[in-house]
Biopython code that builds the backbone (N, CA, C, O; Angstrom):
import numpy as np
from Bio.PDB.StructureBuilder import StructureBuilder

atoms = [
    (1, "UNK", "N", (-6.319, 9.661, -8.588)),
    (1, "UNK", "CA", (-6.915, 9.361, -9.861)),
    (1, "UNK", "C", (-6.983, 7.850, -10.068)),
    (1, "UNK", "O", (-7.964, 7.510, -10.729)),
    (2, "UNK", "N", (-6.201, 6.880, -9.675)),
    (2, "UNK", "CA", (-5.854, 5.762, -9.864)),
    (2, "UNK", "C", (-7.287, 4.977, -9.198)),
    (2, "UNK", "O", (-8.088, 4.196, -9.711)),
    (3, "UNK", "N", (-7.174, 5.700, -7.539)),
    (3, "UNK", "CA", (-8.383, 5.273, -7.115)),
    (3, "UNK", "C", (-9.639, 5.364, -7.248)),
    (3, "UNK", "O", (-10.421, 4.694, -6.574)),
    (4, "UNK", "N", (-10.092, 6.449, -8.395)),
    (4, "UNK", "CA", (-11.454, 6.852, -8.772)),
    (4, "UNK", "C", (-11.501, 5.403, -10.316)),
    (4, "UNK", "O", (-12.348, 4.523, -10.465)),
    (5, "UNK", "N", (-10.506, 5.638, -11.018)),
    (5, "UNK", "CA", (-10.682, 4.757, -11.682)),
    (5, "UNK", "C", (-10.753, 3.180, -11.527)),
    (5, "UNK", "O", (-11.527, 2.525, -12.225)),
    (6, "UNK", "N", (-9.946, 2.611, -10.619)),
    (6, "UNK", "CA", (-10.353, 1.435, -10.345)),
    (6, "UNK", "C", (-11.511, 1.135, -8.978)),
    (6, "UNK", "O", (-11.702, -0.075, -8.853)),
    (7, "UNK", "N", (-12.022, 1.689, -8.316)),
    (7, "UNK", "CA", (-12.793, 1.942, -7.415)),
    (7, "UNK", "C", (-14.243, 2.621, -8.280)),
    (7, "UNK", "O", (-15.313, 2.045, -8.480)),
    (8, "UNK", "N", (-13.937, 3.677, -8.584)),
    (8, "UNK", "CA", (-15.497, 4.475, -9.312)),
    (8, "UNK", "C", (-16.454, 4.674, -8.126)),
    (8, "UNK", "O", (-16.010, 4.677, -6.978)),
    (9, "UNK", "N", (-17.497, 4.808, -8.335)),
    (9, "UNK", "CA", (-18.501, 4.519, -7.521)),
    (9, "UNK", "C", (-18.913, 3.232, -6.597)),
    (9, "UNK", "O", (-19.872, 3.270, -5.826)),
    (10, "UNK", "N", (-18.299, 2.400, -6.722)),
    (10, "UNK", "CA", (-18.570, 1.009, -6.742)),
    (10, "UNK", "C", (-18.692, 1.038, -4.894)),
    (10, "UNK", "O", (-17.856, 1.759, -4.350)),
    (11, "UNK", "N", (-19.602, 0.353, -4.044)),
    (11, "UNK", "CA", (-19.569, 0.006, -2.749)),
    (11, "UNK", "C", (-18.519, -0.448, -1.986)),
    (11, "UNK", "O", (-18.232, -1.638, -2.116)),
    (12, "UNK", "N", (-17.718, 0.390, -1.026)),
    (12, "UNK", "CA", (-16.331, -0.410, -0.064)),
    (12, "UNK", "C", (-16.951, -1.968, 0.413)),
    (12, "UNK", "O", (-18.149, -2.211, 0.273)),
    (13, "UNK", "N", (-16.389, -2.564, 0.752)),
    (13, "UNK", "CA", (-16.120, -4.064, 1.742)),
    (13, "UNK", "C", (-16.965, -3.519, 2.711)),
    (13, "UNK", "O", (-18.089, -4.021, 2.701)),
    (14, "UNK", "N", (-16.664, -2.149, 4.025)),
    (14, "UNK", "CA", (-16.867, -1.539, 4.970)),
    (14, "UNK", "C", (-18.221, -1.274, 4.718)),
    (14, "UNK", "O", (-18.957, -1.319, 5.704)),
    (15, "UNK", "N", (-18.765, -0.987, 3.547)),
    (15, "UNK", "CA", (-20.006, -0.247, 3.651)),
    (15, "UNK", "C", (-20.238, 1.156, 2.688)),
    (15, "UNK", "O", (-21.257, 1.597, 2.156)),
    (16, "UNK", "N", (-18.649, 1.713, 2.712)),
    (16, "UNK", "CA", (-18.420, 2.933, 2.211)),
    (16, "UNK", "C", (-18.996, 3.473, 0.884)),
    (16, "UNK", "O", (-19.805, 2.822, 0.225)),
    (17, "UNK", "N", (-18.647, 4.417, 0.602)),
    (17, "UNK", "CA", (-19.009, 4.806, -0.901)),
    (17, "UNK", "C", (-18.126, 4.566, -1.965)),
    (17, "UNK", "O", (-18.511, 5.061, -3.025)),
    (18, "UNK", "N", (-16.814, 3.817, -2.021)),
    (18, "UNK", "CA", (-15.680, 3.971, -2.339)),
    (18, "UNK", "C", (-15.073, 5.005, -2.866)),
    (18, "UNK", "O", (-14.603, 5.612, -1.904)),
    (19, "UNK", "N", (-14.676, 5.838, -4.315)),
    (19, "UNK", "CA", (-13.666, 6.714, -4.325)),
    (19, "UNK", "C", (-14.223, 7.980, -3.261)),
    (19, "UNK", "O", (-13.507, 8.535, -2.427)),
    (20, "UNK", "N", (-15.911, 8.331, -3.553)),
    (20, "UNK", "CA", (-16.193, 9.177, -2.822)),
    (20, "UNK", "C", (-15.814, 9.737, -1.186)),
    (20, "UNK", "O", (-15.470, 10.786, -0.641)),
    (21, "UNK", "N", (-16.009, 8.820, -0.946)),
    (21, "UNK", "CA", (-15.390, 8.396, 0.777)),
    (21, "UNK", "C", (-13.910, 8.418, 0.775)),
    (21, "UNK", "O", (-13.413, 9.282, 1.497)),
    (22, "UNK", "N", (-13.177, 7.726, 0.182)),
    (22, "UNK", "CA", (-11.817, 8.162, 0.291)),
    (22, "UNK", "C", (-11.370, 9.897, -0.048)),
    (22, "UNK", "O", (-10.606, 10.619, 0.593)),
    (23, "UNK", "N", (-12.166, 10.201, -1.288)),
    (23, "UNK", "CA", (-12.125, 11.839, -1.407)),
    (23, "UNK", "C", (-12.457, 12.822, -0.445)),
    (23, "UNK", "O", (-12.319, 14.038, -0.575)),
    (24, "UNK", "N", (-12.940, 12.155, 0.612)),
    (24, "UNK", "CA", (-13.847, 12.983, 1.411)),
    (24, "UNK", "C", (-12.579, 13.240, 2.950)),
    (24, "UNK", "O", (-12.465, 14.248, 3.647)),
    (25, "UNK", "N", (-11.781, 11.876, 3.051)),
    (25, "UNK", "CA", (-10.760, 12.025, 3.966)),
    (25, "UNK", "C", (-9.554, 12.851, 3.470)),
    (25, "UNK", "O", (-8.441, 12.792, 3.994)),
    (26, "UNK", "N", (-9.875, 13.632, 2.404)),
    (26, "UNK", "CA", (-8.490, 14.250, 2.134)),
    (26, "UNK", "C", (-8.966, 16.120, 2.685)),
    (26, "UNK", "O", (-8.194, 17.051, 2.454)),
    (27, "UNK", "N", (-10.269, 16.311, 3.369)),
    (27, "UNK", "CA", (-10.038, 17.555, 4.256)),
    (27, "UNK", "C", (-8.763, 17.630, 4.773)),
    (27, "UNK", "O", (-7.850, 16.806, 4.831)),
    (28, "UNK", "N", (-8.910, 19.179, 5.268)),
    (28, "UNK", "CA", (-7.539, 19.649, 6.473)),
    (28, "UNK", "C", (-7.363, 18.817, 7.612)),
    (28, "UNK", "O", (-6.371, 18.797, 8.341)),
    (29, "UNK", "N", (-8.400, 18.126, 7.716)),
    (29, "UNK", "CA", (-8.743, 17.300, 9.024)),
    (29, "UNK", "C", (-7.433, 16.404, 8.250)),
    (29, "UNK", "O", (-6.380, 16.746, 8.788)),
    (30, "UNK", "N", (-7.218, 15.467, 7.259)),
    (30, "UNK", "CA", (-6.508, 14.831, 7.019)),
    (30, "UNK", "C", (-5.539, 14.722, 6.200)),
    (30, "UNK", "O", (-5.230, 13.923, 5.316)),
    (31, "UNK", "N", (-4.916, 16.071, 6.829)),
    (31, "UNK", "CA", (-3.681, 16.995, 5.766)),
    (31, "UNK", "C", (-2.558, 15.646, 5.404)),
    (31, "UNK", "O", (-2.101, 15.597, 4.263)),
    (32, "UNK", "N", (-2.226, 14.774, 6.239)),
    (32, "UNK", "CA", (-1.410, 14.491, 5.142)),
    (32, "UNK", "C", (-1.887, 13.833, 4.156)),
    (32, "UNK", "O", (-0.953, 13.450, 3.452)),
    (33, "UNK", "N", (-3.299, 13.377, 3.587)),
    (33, "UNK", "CA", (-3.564, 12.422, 2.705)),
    (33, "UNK", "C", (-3.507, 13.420, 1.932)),
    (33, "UNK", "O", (-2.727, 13.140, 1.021)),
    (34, "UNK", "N", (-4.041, 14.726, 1.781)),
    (34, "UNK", "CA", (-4.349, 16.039, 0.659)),
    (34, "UNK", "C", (-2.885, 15.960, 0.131)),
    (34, "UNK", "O", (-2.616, 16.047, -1.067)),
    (35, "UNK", "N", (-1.996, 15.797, 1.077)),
    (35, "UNK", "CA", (-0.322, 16.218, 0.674)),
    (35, "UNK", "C", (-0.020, 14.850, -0.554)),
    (35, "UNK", "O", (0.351, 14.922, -1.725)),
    (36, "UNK", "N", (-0.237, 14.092, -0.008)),
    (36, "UNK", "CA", (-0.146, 12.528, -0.758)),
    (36, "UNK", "C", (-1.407, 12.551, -2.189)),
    (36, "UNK", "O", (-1.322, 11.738, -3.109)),
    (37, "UNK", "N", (-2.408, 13.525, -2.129)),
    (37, "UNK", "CA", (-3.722, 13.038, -3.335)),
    (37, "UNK", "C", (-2.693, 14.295, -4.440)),
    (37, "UNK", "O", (-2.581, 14.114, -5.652)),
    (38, "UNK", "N", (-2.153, 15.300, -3.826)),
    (38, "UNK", "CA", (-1.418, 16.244, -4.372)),
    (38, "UNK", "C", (-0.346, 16.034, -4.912)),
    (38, "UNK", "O", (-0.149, 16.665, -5.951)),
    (39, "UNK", "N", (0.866, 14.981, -4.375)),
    (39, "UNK", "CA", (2.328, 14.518, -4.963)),
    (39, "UNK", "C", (1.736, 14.074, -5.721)),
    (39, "UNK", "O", (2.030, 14.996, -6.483)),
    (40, "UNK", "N", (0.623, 13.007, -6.771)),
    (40, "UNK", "CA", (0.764, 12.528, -7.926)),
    (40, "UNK", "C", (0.502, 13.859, -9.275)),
    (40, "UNK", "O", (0.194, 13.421, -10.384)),
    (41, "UNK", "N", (0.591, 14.898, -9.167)),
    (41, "UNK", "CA", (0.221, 16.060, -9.787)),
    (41, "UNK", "C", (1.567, 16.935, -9.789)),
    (41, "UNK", "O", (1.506, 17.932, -10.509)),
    (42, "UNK", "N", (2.922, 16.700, -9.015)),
    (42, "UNK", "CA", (3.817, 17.650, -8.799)),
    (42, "UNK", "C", (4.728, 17.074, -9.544)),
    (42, "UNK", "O", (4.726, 15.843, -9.545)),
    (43, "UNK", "N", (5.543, 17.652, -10.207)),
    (43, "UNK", "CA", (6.384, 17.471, -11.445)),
    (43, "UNK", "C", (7.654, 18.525, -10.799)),
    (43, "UNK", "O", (7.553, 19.640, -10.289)),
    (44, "UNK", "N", (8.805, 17.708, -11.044)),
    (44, "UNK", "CA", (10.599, 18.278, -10.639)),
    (44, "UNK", "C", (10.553, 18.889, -11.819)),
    (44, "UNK", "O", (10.036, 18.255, -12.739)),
    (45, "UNK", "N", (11.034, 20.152, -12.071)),
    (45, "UNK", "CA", (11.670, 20.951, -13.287)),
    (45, "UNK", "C", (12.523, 20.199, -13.721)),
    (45, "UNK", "O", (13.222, 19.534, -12.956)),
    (46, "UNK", "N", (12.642, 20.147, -15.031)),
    (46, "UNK", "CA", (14.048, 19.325, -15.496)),
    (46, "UNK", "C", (15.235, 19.962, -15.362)),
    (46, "UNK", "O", (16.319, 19.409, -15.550)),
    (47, "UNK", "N", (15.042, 21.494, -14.937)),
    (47, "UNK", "CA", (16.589, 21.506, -15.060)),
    (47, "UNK", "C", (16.858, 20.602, -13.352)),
    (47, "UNK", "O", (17.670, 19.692, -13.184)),
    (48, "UNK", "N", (16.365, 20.910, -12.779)),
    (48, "UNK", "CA", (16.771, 19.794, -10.988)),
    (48, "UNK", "C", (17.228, 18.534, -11.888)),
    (48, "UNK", "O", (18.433, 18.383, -11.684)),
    (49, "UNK", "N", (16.783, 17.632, -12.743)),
    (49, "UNK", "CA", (16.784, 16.641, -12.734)),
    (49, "UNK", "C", (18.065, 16.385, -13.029)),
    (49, "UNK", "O", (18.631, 16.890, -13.999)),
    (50, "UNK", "N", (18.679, 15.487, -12.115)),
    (50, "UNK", "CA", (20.127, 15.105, -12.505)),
    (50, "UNK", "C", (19.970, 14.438, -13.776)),
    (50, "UNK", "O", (18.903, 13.961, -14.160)),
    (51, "UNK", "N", (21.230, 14.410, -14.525)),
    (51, "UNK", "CA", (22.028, 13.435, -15.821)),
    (51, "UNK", "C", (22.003, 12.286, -15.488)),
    (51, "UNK", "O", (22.391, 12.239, -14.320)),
    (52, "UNK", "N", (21.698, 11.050, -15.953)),
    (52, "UNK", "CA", (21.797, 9.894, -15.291)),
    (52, "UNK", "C", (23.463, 9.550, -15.932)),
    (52, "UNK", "O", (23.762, 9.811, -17.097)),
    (53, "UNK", "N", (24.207, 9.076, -15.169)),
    (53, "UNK", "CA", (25.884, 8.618, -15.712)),
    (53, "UNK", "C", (25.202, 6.959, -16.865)),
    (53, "UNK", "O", (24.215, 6.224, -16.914)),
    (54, "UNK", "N", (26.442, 7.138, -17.528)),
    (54, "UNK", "CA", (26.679, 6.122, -18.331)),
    (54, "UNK", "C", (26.149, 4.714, -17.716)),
    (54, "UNK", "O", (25.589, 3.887, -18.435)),
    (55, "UNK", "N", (26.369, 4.510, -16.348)),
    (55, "UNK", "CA", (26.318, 3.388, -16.015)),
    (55, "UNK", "C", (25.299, 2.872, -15.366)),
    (55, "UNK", "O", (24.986, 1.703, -15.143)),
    (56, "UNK", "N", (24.779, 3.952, -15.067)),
    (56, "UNK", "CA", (23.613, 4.032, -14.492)),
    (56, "UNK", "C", (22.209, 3.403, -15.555)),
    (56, "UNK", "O", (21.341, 2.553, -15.356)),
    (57, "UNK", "N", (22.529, 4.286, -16.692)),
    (57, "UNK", "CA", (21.379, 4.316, -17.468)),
    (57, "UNK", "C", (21.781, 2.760, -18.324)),
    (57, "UNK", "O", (20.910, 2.228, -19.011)),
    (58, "UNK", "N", (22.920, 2.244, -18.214)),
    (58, "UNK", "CA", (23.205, 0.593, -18.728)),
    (58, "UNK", "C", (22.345, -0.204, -18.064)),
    (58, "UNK", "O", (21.362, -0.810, -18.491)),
    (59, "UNK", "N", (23.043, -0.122, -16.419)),
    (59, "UNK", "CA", (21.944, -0.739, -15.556)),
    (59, "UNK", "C", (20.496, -0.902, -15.410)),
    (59, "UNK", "O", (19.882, -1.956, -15.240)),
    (60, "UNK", "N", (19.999, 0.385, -15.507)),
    (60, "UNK", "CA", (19.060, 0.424, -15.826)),
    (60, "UNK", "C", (18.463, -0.192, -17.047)),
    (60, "UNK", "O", (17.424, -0.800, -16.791)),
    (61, "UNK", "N", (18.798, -0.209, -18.223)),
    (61, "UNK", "CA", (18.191, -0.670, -19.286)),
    (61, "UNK", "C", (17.833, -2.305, -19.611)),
    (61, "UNK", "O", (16.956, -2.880, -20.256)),
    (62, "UNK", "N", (19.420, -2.872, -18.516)),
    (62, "UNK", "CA", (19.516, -3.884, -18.574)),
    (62, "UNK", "C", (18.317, -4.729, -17.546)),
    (62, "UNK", "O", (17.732, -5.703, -18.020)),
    (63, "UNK", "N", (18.080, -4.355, -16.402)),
    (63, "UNK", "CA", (17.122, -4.564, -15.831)),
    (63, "UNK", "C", (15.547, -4.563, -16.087)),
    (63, "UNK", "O", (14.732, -5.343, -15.594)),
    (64, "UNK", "N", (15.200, -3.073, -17.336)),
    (64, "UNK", "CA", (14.179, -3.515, -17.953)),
    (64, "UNK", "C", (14.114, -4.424, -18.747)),
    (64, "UNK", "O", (13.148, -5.187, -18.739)),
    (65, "UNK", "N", (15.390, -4.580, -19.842)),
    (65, "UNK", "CA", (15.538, -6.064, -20.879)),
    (65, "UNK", "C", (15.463, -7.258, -20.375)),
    (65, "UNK", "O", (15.089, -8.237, -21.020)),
    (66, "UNK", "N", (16.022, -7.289, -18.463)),
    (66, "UNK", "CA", (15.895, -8.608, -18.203)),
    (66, "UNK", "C", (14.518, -9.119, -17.777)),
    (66, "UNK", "O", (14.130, -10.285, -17.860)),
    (67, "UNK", "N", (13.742, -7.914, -17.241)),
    (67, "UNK", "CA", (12.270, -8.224, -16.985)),
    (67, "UNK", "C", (11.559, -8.750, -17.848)),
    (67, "UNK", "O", (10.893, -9.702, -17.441)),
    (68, "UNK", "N", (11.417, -8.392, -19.247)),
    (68, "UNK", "CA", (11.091, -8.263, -20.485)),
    (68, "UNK", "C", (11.226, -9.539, -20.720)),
    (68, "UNK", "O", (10.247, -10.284, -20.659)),
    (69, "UNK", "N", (12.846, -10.133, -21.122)),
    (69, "UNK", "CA", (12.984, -11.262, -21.533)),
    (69, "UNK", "C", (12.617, -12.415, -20.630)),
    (69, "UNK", "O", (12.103, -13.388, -21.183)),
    (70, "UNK", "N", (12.760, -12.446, -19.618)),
    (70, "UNK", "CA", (11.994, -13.413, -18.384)),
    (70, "UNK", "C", (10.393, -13.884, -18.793)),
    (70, "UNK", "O", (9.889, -15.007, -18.813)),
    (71, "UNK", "N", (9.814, -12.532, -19.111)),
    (71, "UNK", "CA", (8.427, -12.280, -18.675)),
    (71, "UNK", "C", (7.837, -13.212, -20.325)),
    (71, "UNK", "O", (6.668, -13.567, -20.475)),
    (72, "UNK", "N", (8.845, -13.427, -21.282)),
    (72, "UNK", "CA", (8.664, -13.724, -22.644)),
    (72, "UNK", "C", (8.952, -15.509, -22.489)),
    (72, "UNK", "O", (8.168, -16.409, -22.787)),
    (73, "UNK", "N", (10.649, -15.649, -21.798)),
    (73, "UNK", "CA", (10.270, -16.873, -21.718)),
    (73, "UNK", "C", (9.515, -17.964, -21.246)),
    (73, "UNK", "O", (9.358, -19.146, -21.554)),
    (74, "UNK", "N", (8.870, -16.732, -19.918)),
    (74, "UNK", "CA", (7.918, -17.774, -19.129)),
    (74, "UNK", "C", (6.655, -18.070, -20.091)),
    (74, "UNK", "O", (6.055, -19.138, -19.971)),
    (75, "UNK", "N", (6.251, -17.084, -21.073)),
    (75, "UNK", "CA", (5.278, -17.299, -21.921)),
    (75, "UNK", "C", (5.614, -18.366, -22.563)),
    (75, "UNK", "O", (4.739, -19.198, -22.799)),
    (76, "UNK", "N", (6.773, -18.553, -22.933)),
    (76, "UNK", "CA", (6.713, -19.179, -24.260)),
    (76, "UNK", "C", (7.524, -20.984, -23.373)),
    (76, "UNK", "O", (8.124, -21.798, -24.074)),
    (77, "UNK", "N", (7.349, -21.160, -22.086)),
    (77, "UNK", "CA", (7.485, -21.937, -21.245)),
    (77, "UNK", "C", (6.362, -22.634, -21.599)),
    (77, "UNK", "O", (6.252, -23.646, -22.290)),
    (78, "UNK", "N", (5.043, -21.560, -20.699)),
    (78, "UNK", "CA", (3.856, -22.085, -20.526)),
    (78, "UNK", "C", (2.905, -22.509, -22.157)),
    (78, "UNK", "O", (1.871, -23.178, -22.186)),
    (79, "UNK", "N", (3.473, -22.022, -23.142)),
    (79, "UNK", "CA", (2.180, -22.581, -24.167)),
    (79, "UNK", "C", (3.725, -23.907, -24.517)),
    (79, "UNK", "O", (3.233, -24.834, -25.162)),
    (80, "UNK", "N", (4.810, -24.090, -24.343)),
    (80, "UNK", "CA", (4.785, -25.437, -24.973)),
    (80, "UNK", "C", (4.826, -26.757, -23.267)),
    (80, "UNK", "O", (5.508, -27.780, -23.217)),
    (81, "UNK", "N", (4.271, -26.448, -22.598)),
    (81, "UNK", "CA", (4.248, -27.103, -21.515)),
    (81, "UNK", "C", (2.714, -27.544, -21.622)),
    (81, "UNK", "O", (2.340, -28.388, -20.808)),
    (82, "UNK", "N", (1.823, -27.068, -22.518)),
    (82, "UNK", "CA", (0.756, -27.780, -22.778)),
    (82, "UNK", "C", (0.499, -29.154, -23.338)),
    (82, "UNK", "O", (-0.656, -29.560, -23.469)),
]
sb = StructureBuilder()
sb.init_structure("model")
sb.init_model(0)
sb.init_chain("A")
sb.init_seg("    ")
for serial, (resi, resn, name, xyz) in enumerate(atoms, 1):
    if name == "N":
        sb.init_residue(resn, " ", resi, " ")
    sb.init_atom(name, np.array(xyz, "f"), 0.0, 1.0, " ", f" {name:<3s}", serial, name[0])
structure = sb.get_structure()
């Protein structure tokens, strides 16, 4: 899906048709791409889904806050560096 939307119809580099042509290599002929156009559509039941532990989900949070705050000071870097 990703590739129909940023691709569309639009002409490959190669010549190709773009998304069309890539859609077209996902025959049996090229089972594993069908397997791969198919994993973005397959969803784990939640009950499989493990609990994330306490520390886990800290870490985690903290790593999005630090992206976040990085991504803010570099902004606010670049407009007083004008």
């Amino acid at each position: 899906m990703l590739v129909q939307r940023m691709l569309g119809n639009k002409q490959g580099t190669g010549g190709s048709s773009g998304y069309m042509y890539l859609r077209s290599t996902i025959s049996d002929r090229y089972k594993v791409f069908l397997d791969l156009f198919n994993l973005s559509t397959w969803l784990i039941p939640r009950q499989y889904i493990p609990v994330m532990s306490p520390d886990v989900y800290r870490n985690l949070s903290k790593a999005v806050l630090y992206e976040r705050d990085t991504a803010n000071e570099q902004r606010t870097q670049n407009i007083y560096a004008r």
